[in-house]
PyMOL Python script that loads the backbone (N, CA, C, O; Angstrom):
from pymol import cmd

cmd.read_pdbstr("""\
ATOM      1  N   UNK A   1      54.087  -7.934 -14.826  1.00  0.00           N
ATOM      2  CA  UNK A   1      53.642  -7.545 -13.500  1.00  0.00           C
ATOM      3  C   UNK A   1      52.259  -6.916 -13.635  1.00  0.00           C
ATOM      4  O   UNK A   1      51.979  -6.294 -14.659  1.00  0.00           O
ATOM      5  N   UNK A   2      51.260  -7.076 -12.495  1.00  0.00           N
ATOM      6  CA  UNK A   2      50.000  -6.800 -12.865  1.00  0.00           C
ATOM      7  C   UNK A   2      49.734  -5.956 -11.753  1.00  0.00           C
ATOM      8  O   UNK A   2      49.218  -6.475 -10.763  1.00  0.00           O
ATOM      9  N   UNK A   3      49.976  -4.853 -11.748  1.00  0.00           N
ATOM     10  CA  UNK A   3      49.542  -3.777 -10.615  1.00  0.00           C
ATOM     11  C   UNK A   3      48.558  -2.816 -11.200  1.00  0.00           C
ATOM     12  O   UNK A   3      48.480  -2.397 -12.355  1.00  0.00           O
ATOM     13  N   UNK A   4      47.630  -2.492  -9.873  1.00  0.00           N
ATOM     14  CA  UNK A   4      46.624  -1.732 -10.752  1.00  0.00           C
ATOM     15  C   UNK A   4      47.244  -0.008 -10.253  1.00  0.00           C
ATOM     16  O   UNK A   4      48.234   0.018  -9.521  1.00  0.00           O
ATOM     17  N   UNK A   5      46.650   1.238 -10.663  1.00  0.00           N
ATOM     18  CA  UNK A   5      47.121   1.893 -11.055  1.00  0.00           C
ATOM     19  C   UNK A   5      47.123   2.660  -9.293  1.00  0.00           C
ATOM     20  O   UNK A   5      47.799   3.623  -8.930  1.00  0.00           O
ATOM     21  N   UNK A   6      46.528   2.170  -8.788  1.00  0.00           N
ATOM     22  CA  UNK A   6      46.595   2.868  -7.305  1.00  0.00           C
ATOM     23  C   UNK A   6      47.936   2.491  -6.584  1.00  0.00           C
ATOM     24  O   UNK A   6      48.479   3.294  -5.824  1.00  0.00           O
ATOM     25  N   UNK A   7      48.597   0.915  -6.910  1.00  0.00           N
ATOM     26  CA  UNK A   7      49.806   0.694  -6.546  1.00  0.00           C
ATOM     27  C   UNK A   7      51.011   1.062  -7.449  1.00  0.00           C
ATOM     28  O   UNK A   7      52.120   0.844  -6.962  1.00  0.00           O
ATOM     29  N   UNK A   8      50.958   1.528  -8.550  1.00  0.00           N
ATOM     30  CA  UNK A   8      51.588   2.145  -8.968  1.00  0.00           C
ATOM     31  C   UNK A   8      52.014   3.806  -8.767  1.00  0.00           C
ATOM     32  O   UNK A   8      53.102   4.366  -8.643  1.00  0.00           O
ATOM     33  N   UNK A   9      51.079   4.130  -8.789  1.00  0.00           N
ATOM     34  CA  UNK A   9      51.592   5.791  -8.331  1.00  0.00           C
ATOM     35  C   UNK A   9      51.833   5.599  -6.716  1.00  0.00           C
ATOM     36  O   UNK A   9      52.338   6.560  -6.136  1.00  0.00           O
ATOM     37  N   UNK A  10      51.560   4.616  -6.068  1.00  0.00           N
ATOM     38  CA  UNK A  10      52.450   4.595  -4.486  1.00  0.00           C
ATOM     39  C   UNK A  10      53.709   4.427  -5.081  1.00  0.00           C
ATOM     40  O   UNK A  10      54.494   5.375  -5.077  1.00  0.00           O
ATOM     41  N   UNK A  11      53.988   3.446  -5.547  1.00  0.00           N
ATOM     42  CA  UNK A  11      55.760   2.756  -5.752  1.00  0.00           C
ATOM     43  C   UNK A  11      56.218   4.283  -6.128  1.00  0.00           C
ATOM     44  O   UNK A  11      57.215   4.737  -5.566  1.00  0.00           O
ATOM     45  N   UNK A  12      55.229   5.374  -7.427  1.00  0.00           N
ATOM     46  CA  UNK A  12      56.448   6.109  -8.176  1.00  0.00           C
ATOM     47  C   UNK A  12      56.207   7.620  -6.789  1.00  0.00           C
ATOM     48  O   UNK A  12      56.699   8.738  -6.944  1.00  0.00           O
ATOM     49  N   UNK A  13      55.480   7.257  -5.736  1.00  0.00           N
ATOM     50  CA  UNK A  13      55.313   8.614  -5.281  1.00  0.00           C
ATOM     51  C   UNK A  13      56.523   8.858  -4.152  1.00  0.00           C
ATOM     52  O   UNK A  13      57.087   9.869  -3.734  1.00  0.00           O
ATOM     53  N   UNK A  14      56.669   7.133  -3.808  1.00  0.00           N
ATOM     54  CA  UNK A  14      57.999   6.667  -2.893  1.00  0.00           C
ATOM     55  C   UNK A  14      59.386   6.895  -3.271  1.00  0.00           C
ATOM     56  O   UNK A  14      60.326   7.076  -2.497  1.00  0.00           O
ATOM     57  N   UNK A  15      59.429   6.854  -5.161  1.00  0.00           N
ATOM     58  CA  UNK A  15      60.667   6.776  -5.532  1.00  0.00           C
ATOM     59  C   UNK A  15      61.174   8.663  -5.207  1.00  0.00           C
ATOM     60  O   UNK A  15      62.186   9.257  -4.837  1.00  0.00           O
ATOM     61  N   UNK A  16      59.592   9.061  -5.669  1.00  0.00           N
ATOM     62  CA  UNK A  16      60.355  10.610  -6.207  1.00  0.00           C
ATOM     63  C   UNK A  16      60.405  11.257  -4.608  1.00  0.00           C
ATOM     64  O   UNK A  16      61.196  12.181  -4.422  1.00  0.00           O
ATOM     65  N   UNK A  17      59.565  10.775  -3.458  1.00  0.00           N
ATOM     66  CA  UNK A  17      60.090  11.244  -2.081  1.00  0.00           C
ATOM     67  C   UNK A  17      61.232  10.880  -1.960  1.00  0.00           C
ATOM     68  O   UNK A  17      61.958  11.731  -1.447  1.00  0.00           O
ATOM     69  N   UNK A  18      61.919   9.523  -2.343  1.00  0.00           N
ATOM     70  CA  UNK A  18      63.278   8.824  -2.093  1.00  0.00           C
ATOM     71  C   UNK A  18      64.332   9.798  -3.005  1.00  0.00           C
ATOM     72  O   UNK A  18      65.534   9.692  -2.761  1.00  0.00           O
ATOM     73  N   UNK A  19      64.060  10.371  -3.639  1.00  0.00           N
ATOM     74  CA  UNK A  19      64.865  11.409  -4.450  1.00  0.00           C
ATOM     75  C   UNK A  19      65.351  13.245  -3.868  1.00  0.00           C
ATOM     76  O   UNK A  19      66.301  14.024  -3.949  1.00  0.00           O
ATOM     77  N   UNK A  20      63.758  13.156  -3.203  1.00  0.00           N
ATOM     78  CA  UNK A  20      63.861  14.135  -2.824  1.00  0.00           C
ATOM     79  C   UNK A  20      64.423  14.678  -1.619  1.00  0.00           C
ATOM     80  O   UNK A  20      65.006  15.690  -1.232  1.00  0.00           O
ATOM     81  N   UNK A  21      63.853  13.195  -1.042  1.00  0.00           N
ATOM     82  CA  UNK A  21      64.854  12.892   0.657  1.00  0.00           C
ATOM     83  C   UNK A  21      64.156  13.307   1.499  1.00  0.00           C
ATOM     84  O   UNK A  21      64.757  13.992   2.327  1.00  0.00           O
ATOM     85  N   UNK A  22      62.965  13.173   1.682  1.00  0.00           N
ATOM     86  CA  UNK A  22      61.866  13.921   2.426  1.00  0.00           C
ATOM     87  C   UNK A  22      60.883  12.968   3.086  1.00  0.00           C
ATOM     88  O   UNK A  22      60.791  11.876   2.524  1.00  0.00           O
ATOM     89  N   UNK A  23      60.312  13.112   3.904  1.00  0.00           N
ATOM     90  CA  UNK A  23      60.084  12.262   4.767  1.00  0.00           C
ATOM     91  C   UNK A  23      57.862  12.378   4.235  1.00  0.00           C
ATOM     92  O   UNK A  23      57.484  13.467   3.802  1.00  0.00           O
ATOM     93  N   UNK A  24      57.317  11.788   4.303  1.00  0.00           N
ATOM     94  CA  UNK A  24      55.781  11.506   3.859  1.00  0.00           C
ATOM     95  C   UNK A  24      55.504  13.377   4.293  1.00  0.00           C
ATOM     96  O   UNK A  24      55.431  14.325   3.511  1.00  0.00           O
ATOM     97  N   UNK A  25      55.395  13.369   5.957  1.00  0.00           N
ATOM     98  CA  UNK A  25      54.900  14.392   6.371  1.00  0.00           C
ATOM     99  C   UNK A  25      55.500  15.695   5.167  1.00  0.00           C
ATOM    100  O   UNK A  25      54.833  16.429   4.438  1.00  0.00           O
ATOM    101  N   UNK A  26      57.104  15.584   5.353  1.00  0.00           N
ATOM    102  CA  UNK A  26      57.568  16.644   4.772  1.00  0.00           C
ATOM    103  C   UNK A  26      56.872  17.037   3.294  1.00  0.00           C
ATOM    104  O   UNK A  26      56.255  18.068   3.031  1.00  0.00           O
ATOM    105  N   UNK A  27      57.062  16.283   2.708  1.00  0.00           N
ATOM    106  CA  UNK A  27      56.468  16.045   1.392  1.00  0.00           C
ATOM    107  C   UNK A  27      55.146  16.403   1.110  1.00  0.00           C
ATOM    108  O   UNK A  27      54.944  16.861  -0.015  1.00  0.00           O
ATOM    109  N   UNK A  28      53.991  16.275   2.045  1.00  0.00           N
ATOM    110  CA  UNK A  28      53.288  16.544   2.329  1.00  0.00           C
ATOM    111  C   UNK A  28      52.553  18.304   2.372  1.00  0.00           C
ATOM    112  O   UNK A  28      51.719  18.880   1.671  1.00  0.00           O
ATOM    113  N   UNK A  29      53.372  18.700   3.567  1.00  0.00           N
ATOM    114  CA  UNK A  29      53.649  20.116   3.729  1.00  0.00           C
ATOM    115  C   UNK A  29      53.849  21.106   3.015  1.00  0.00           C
ATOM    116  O   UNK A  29      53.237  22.153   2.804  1.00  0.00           O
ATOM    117  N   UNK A  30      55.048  20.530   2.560  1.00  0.00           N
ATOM    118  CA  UNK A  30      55.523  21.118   1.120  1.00  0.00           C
ATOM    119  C   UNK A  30      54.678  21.222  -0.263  1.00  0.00           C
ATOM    120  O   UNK A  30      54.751  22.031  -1.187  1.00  0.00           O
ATOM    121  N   UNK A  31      53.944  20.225  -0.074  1.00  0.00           N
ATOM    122  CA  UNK A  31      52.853  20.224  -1.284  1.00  0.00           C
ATOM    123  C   UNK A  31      51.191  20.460  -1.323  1.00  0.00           C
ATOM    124  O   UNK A  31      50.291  20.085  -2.074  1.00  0.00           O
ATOM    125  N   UNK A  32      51.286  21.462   0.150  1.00  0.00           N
ATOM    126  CA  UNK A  32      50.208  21.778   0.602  1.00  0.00           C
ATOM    127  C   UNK A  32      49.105  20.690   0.639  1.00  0.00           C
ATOM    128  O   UNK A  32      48.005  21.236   0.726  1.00  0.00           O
ATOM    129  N   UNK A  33      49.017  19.315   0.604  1.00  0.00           N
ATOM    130  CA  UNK A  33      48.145  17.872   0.979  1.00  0.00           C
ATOM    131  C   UNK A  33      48.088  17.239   2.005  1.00  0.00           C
ATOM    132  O   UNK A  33      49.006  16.699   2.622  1.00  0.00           O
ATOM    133  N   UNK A  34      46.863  17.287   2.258  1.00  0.00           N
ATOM    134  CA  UNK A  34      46.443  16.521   3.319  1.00  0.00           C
ATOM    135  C   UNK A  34      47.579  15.856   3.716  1.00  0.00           C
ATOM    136  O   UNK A  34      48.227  15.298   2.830  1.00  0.00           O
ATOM    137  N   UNK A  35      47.968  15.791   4.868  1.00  0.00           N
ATOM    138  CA  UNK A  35      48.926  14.286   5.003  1.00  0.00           C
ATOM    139  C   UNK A  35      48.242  13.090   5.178  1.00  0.00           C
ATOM    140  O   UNK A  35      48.598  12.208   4.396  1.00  0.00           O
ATOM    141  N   UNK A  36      47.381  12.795   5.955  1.00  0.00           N
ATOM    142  CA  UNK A  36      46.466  11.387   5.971  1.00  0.00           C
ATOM    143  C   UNK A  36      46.260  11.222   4.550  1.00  0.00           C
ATOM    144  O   UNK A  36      46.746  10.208   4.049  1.00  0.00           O
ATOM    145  N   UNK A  37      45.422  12.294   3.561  1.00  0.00           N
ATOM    146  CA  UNK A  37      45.712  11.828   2.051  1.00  0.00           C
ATOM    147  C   UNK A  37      46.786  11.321   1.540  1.00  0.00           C
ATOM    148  O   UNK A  37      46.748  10.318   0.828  1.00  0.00           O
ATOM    149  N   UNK A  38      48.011  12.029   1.877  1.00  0.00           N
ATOM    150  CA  UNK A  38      48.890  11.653   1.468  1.00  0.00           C
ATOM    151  C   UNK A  38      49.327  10.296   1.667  1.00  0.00           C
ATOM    152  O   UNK A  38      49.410   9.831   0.530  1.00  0.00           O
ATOM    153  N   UNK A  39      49.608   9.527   2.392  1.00  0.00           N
ATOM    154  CA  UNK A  39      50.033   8.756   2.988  1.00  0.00           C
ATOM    155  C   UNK A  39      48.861   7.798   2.820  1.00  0.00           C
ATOM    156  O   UNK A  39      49.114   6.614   3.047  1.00  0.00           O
ATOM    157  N   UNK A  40      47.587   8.125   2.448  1.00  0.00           N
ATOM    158  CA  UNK A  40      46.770   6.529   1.590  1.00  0.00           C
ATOM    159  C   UNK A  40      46.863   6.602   0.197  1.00  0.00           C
ATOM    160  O   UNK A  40      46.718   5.518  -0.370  1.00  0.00           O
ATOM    161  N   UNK A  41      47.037   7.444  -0.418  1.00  0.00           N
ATOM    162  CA  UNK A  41      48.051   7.712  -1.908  1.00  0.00           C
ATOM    163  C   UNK A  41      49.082   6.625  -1.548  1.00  0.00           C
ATOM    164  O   UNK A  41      49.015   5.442  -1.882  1.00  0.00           O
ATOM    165  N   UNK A  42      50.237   7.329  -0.670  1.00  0.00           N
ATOM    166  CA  UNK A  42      51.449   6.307  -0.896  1.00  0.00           C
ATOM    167  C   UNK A  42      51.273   4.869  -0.509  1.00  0.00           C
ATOM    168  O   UNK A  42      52.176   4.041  -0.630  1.00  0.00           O
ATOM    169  N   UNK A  43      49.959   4.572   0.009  1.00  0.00           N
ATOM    170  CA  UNK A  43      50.070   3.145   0.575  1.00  0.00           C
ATOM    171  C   UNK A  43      48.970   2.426  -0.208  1.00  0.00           C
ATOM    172  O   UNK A  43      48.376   1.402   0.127  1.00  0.00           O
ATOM    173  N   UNK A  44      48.785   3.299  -1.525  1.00  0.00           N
ATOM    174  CA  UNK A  44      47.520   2.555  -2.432  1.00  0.00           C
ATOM    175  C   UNK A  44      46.012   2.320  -1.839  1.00  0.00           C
ATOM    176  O   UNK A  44      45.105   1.806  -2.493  1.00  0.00           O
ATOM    177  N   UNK A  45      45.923   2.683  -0.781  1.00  0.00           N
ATOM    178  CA  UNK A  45      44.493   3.385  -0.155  1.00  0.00           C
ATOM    179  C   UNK A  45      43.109   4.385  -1.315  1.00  0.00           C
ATOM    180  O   UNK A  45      41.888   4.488  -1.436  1.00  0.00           O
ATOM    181  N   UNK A  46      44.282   4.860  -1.864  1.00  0.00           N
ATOM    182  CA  UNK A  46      43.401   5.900  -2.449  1.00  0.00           C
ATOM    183  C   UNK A  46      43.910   6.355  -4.063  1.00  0.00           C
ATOM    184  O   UNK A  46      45.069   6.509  -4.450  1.00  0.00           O
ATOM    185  N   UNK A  47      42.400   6.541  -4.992  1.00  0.00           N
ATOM    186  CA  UNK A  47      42.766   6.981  -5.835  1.00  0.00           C
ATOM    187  C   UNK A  47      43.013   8.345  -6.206  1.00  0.00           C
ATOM    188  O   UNK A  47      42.052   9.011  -5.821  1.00  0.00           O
ATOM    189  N   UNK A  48      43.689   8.911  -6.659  1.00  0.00           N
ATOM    190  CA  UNK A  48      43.507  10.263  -6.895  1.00  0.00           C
ATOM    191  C   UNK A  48      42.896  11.122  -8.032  1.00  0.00           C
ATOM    192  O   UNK A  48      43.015  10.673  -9.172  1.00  0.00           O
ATOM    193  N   UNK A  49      42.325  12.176  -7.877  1.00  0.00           N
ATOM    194  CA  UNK A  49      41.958  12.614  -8.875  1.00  0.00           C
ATOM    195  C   UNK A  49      43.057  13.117 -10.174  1.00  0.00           C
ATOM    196  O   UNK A  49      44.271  13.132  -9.970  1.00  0.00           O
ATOM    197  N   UNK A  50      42.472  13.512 -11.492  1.00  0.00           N
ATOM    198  CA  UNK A  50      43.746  13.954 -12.345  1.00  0.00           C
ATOM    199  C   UNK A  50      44.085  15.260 -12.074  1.00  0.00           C
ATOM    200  O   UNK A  50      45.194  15.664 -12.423  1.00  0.00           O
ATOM    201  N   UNK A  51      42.983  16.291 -11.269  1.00  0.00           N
ATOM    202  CA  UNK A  51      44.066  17.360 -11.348  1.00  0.00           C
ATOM    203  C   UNK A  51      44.949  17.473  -9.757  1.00  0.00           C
ATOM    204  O   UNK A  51      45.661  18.434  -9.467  1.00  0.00           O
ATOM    205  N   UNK A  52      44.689  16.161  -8.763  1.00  0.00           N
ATOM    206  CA  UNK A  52      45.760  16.033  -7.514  1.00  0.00           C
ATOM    207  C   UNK A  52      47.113  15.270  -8.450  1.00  0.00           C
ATOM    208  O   UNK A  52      48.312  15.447  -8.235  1.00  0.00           O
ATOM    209  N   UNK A  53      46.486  14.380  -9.538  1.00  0.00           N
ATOM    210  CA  UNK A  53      47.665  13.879 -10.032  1.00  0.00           C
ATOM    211  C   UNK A  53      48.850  14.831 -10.487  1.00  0.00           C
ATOM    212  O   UNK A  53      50.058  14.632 -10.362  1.00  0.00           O
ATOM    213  N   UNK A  54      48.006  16.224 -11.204  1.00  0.00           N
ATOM    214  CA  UNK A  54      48.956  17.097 -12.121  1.00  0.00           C
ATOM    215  C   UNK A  54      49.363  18.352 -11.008  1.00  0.00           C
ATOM    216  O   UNK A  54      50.137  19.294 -11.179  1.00  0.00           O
ATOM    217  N   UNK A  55      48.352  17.913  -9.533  1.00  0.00           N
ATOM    218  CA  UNK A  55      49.464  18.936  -8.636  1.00  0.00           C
ATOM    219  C   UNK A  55      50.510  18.360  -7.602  1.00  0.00           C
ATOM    220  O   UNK A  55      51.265  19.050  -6.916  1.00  0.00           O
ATOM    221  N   UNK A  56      50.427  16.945  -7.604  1.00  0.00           N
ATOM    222  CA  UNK A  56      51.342  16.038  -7.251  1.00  0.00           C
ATOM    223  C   UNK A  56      52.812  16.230  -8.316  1.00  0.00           C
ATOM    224  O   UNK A  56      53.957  16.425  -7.908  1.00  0.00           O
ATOM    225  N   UNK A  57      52.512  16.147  -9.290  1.00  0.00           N
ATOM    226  CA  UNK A  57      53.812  16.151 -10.292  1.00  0.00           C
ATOM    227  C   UNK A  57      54.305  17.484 -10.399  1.00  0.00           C
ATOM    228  O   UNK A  57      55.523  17.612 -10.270  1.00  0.00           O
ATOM    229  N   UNK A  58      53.480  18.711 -10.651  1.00  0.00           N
ATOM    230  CA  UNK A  58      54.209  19.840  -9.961  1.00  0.00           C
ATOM    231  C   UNK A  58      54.725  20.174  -8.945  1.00  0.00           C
ATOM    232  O   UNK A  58      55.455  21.145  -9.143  1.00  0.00           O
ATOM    233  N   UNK A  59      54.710  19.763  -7.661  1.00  0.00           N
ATOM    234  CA  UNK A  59      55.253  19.638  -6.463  1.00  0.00           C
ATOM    235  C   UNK A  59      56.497  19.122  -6.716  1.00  0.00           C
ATOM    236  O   UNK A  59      57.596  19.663  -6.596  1.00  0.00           O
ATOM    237  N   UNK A  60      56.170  17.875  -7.128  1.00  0.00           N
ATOM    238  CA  UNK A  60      57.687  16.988  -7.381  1.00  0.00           C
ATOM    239  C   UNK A  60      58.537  17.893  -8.179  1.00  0.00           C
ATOM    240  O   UNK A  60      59.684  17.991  -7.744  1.00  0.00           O
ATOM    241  N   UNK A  61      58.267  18.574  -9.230  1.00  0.00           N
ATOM    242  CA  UNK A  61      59.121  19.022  -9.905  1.00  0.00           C
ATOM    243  C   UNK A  61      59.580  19.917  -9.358  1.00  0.00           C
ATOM    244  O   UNK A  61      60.802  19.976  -9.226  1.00  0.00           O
ATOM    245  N   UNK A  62      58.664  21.008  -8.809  1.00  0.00           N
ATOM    246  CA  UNK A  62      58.784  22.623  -8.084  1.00  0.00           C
ATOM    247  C   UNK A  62      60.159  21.934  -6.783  1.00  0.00           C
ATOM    248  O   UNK A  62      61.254  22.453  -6.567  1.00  0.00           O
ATOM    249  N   UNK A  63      59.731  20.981  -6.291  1.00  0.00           N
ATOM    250  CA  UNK A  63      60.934  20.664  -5.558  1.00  0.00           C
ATOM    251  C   UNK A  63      62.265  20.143  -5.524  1.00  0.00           C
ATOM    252  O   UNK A  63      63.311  20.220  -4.879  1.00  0.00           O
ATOM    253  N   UNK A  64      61.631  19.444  -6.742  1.00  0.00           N
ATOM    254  CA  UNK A  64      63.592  19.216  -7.552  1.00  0.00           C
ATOM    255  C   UNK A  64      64.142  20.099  -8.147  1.00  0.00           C
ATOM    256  O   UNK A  64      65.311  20.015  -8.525  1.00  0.00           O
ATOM    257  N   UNK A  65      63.443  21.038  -8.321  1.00  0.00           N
ATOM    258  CA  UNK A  65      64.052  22.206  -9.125  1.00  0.00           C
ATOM    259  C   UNK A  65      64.011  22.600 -11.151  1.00  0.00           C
ATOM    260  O   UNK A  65      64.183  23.499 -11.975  1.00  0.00           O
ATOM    261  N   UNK A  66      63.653  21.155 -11.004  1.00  0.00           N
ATOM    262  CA  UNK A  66      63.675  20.765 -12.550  1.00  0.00           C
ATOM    263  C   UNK A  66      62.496  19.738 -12.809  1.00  0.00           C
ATOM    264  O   UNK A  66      61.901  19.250 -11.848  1.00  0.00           O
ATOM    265  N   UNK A  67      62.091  19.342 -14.395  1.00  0.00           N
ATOM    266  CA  UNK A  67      60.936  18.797 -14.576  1.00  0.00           C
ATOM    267  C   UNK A  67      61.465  17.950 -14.659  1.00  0.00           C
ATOM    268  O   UNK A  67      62.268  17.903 -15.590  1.00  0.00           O
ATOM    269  N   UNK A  68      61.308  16.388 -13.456  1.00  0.00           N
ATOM    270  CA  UNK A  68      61.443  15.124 -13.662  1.00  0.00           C
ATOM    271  C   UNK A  68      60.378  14.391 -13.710  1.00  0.00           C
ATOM    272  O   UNK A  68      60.505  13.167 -13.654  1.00  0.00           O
ATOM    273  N   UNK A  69      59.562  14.772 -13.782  1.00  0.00           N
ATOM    274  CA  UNK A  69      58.056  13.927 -14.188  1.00  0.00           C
ATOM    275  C   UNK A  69      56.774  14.656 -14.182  1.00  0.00           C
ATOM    276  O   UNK A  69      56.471  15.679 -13.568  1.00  0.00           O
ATOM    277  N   UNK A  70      55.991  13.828 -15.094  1.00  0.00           N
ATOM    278  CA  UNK A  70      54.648  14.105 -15.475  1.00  0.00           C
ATOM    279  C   UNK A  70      53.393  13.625 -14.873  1.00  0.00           C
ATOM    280  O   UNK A  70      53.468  12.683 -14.084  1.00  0.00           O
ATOM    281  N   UNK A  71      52.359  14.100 -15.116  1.00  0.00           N
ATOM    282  CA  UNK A  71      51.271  13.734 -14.283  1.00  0.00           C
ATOM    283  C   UNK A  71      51.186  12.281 -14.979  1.00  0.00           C
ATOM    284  O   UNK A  71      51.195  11.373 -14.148  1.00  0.00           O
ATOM    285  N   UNK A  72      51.095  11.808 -16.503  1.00  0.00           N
ATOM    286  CA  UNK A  72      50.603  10.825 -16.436  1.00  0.00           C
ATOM    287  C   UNK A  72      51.571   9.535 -16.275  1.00  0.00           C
ATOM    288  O   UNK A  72      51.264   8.355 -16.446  1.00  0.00           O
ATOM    289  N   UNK A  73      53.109  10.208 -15.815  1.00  0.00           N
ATOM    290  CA  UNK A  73      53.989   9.259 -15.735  1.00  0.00           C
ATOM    291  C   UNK A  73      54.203   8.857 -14.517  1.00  0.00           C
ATOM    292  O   UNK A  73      55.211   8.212 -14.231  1.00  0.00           O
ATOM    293  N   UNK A  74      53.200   9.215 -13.557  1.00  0.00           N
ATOM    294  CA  UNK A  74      53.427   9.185 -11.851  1.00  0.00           C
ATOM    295  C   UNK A  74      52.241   7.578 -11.880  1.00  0.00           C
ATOM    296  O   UNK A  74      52.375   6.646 -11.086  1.00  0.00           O
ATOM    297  N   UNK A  75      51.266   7.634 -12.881  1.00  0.00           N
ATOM    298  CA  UNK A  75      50.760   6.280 -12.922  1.00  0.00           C
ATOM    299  C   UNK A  75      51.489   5.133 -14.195  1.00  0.00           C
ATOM    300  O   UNK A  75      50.844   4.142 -14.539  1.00  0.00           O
ATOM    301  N   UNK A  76      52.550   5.363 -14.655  1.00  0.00           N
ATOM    302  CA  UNK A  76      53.016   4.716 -15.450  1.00  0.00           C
ATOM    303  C   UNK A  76      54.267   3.684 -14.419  1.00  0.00           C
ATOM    304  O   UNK A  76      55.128   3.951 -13.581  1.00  0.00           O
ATOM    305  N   UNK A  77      53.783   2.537 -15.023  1.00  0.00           N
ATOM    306  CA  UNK A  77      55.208   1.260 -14.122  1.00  0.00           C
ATOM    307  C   UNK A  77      55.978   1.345 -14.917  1.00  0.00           C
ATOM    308  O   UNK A  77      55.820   1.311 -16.137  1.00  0.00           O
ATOM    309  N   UNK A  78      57.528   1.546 -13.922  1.00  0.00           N
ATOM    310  CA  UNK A  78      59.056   1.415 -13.994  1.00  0.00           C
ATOM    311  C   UNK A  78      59.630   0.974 -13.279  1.00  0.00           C
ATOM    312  O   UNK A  78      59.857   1.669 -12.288  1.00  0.00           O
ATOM    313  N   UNK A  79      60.389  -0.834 -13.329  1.00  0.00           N
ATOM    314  CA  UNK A  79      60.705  -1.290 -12.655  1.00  0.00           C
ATOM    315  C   UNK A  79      61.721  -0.795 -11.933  1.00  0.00           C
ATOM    316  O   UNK A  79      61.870  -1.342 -10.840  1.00  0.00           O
ATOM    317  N   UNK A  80      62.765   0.416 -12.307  1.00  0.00           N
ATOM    318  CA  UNK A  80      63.493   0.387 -11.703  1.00  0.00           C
ATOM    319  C   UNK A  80      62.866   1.915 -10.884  1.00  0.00           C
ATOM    320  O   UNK A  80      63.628   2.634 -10.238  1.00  0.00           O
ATOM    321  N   UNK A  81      62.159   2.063 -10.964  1.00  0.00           N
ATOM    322  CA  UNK A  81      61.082   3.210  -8.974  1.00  0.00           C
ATOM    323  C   UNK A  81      60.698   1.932  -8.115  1.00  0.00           C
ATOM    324  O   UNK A  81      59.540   2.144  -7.754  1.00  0.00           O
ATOM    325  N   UNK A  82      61.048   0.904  -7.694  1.00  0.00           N
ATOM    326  CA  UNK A  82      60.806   0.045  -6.535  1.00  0.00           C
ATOM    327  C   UNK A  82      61.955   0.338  -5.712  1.00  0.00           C
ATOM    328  O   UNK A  82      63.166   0.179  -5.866  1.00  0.00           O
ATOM    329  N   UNK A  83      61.155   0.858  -4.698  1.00  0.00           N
ATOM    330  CA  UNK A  83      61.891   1.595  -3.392  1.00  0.00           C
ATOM    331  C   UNK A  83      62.295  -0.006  -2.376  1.00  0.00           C
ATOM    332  O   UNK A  83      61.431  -0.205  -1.522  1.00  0.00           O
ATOM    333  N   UNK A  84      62.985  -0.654  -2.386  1.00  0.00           N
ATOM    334  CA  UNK A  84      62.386  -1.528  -1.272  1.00  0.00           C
ATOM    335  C   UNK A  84      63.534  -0.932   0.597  1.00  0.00           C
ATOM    336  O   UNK A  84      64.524  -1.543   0.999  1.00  0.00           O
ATOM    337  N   UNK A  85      63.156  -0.165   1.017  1.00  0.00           N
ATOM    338  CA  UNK A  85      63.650   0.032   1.965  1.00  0.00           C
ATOM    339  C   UNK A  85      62.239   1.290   2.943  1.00  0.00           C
ATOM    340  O   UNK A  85      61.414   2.135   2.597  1.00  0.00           O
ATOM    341  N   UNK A  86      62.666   0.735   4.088  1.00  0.00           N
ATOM    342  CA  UNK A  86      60.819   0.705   5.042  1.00  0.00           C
ATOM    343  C   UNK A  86      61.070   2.176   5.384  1.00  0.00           C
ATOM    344  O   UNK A  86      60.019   2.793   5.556  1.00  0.00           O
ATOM    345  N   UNK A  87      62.427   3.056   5.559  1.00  0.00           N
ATOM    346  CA  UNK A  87      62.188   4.837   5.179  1.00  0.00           C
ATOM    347  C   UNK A  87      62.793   4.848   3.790  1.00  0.00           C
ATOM    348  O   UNK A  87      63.628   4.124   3.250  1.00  0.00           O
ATOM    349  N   UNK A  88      62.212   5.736   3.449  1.00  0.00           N
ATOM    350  CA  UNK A  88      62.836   6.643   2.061  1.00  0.00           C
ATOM    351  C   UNK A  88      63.268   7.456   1.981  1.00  0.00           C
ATOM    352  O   UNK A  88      64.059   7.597   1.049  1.00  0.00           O
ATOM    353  N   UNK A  89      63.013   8.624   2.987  1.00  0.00           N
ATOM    354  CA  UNK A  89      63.832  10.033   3.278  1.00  0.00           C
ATOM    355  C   UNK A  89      65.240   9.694   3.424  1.00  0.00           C
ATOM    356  O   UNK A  89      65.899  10.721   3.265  1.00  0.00           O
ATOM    357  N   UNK A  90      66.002   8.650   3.667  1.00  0.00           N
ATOM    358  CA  UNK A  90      67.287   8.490   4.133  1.00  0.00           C
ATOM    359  C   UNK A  90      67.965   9.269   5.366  1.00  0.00           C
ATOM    360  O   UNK A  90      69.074   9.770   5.548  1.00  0.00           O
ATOM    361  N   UNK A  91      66.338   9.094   6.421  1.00  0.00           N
ATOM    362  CA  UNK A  91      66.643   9.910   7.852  1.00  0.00           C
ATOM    363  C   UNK A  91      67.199   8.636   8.767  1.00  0.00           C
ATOM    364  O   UNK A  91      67.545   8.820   9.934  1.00  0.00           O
TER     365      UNK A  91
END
""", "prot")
cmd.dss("prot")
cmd.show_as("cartoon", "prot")
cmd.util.cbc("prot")
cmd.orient("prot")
């Protein structure tokens, strides 16, 4: 599979909202980011810098409670983070 790295950290930013159960905005809020940023992040619009990458992955973690991922593993492909369903929050 040949994705470049902007569609990759959408797919893994979808999985770990889909985990978290949180809706773009929420997620957002919670992670003190722009939401319009946010949301061209998740739609591969935009690249991010490395230290939004390493406060993106602290968020994720600070909100799971536990460390489930790393900054440089939020641009790393795993076939099985393909979200295919059009919400992810499970609202």
């Amino acid at each position: 599979m040949n994705l470049s790295s902007k569609e990759i950290l959408a797919m893994n930013l979808k999985y770990y909202r889909f985990l978290l159960q949180l809706t773009q905005a929420e997620f957002a809020y919670k992670a003190t980011i722009d939401l319009k940023y946010y949301v061209e992040l998740e739609n591969a619009h935009k690249k991010p810098s490395i230290e939004m990458l390493d406060k993106l992955a602290l968020q994720i973690n600070k909100l799971a409670g536990k460390n489930i991922v790393s900054s440089n593993e939020l641009i790393t492909y795993y076939p099985d983070h393909k979200v295919d369903k059009w919400r992810v929050d499970k609202k």
